[in-house]
Residue, then its C-alpha position, 0 to 999 in steps of 0.5 A: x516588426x509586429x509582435x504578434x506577426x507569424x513568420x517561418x521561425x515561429x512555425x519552426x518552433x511550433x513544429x519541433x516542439x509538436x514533434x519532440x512532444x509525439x516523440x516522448x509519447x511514441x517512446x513511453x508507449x514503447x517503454x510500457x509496451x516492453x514493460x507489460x510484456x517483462x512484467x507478464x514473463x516474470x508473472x508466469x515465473x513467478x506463479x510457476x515458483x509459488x505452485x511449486x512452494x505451495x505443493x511442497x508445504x501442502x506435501x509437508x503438512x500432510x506428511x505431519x500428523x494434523x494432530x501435533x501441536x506445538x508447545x507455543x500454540x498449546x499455551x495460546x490456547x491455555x492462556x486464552x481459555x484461562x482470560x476468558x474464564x476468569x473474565x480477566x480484561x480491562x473494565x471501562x467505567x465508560x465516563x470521559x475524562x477529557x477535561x478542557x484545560x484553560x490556556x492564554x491560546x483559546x483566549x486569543x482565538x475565542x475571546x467569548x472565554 
């Protein structure tokens, strides 16, 4: 028998294994159809929600005086003021400290040291 003869059994294989490739394919189309379409459900729902959450805080912070502030965000705003005034942050000296430490490894890899 030749081995590289071409008999009703290699076409066989040749076919189920086209075929069961189209399948898989026809079967992810399917999958990501079904998937778009729930994803675009679950979208309108969620953009209805998020509507309704936004008019409820919209309605809040309208019925609450714009000028009240919290004692939190007061002292941000003290602490803030007072850094920047009295220039209170770290001073650079803007000189690099990287120092190269001699070791047996860079002797080993560059044997010019």
């Amino acid at each position: 028998m030749n081995i590289l003869s071409v008999t009703t059994e290699t076409w066989q294989l040749a076919g189920v294994s086209v075929g069961v490739v189209f399948a898989i394919l026809v079967a992810l189309v399917a999958i990501l159809g079904i998937f778009t379409v729930v994803a675009k459900k679950t979208k309108a729902k969620t953009a209805a929600v998020t509507n309704n959450i936004v008019s409820n805080i919209q309605a809040t912070q309208q019925a609450k005086a714009v000028s009240e502030t919290s004692d939190l965000e007061k002292a941000a705003i003290a602490t803030a003021i007072y850094l920047y005034y009295n220039d209170d942050h770290d001073h650079e000296s803007g000189v690099l400290t990287i120092n190269n430490a001699p070791s047996a490894w860079g002797k080993v890899l560059n044997p010019r040291l």
